[in-house]
C-alpha positions in Angstrom: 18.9 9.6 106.6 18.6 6.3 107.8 22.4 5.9 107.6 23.2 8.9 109.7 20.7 7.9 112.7 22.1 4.6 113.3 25.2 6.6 113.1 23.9 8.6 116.2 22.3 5.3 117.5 25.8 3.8 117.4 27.3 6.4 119.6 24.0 6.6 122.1 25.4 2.9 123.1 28.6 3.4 122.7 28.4 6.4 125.6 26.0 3.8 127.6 28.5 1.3 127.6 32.1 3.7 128.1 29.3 5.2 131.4 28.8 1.3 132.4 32.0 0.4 131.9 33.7 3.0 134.0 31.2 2.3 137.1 32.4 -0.8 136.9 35.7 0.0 136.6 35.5 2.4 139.7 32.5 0.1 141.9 35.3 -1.2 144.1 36.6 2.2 145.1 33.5 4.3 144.5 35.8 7.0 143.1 34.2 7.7 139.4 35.6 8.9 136.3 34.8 11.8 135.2 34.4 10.6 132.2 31.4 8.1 133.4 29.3 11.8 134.1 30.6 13.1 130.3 29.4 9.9 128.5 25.9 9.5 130.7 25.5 13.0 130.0 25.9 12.5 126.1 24.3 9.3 126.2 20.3 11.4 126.2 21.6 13.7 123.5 22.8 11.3 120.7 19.3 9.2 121.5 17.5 12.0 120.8 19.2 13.2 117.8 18.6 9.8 116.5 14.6 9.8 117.8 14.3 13.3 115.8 16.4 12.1 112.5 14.0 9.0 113.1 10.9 10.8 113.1 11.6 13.4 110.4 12.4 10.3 107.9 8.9 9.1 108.8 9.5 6.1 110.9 8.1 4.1 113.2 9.1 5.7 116.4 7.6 4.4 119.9 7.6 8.0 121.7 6.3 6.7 124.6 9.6 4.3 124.4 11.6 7.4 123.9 10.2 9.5 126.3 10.6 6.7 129.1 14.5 6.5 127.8 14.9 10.4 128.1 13.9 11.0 131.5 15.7 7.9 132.7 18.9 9.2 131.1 18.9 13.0 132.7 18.3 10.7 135.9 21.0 8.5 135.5 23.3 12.0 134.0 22.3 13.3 137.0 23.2 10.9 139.7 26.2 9.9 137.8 27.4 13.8 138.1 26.5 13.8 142.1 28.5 11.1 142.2 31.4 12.9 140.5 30.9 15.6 142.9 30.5 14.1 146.1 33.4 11.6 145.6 33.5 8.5 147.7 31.2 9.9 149.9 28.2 8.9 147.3 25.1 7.6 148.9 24.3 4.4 148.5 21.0 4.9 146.1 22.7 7.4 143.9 25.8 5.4 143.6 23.6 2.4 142.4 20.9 4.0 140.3 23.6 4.4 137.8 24.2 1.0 136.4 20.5 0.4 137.0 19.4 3.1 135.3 22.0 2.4 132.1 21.2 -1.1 131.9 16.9 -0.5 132.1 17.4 2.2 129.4 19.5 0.1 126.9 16.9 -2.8 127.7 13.7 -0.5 127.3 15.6 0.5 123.7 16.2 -3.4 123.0 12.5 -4.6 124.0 10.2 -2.2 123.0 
């Protein structure tokens, strides 16, 4: 079991970093990927696939930690898809909270 979360664990980062990675990618033009909305949107699912394998082989698992990461991810899935929809006419605080919001929730699963 162990095995198969840090399998899902593995792809939670790997979404947070293909969703950083295409902000980036698109920060000078404000035109995102659609792809940066798929992998944010992912990103919440494989983490808590992994928190439930976690749990059900009996380990150690900080839900408050968890539960922090969760709602921060379906607000950074959410801004990320507004700012799919709305183009380069993304507000400001949307078009931000993205990267902040990916790079607090990798550092809330590094820290605590």
């Amino acid at each position: 079991m162990y095995t198969l979360m840090m399998i899902f664990v593995f792809l939670h980062i790997l979404c947070w970093a293909g969703a950083f990675g295409m902000w980036i990618a698109a920060a000078k033009t404000r035109e995102p990927l659609p792809g940066m909305a798929h992998m944010s949107a992912a990103a919440p699912v494989l983490g808590l696939i992994a928190a439930v394998i976690g749990i059900i082989d009996g380990m150690a698992i900080n839900h408050i930690a968890i539960g922090i990461k969760l709602v921060l991810s379906v607000v950074v899935a959410a801004c990320a898809f507004m700012a799919v929809k709305k183009r380069e006419a993304t507000p400001a605080p949307v078009w931000f909270a993205i990267p902040v919001g990916i790079v607090v929730n990798i550092a809330i699963g590094v820290f605590m």
